[in-house]
PLY file of the C-alpha trace (Angstrom):
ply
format ascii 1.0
element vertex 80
property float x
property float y
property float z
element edge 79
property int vertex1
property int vertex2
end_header
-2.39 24.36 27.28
0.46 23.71 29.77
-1.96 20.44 31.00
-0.56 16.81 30.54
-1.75 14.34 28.38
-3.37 11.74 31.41
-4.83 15.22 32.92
-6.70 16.12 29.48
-7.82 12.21 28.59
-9.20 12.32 32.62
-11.24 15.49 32.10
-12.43 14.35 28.27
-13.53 10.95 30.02
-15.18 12.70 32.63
-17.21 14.86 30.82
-18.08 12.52 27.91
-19.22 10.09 31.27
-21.19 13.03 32.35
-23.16 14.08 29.09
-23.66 10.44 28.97
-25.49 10.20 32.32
-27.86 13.58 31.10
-28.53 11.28 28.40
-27.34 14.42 26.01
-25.49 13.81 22.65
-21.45 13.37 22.06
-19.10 14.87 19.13
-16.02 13.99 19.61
-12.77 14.62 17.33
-9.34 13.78 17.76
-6.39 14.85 15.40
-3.06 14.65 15.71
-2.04 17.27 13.35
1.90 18.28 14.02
3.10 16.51 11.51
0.92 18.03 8.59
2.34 21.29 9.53
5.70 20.64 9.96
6.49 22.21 6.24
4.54 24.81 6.56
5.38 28.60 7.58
3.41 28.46 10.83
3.40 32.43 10.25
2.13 32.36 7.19
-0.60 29.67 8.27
-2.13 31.50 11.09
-2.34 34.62 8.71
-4.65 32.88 6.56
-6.68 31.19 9.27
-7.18 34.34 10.44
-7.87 35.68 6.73
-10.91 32.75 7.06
-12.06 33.88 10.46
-10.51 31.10 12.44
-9.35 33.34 15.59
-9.62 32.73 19.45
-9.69 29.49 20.75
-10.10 27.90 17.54
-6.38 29.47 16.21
-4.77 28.61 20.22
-5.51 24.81 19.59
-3.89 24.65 16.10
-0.94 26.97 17.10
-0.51 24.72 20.08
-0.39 21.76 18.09
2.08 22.84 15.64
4.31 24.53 18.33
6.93 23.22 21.11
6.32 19.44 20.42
9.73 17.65 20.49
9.83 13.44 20.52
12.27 11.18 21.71
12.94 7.87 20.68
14.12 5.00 23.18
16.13 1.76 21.83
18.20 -0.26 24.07
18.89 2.36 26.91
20.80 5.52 24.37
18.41 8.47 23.85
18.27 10.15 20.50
0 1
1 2
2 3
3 4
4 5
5 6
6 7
7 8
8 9
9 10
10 11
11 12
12 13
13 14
14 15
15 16
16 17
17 18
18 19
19 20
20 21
21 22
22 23
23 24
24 25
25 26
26 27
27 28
28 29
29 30
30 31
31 32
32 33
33 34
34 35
35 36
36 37
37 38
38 39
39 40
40 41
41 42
42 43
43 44
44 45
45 46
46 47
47 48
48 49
49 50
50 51
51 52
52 53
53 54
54 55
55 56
56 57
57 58
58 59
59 60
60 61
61 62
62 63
63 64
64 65
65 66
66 67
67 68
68 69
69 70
70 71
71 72
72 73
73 74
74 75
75 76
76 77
77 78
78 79
């Protein structure tokens, strides 16, 4: 949290470079999930992920994901 995107894809590419030199196995997933949860009560959803024993770390990465994302949109020079 709080990191920028090029600081994040630097330290994922650095460690999937390292556990590729120890010759040691990669999982990787990526999901961009803001969008899915844009309808959603974000209360109500992190109540029942808690309910299914989703908590720590796990619940911080979904509530940041879903939280405090804005997007702008560029065309000819105006900002929207």
């Amino acid at each position: 949290r709080g990191k920028s995107p090029t600081r994040v894809l630097y330290q994922t590419l650095t460690r999937i470079i390292d556990f590729l030199n120890d010759k040691k196995r990669i999982v990787l997933m990526c999901a961009d999930l803001s969008k899915a949860f844009d309808i959603l009560d974000h209360d109500i959803l992190y109540q029942k992920l808690n309910k299914l024993g989703i908590r720590g770390l796990p619940l911080e990465i979904i509530r940041s994901n879903v939280t405090g994302r804005s997007q702008t949109v560029v065309e000819r020079d105006p900002v929207t």
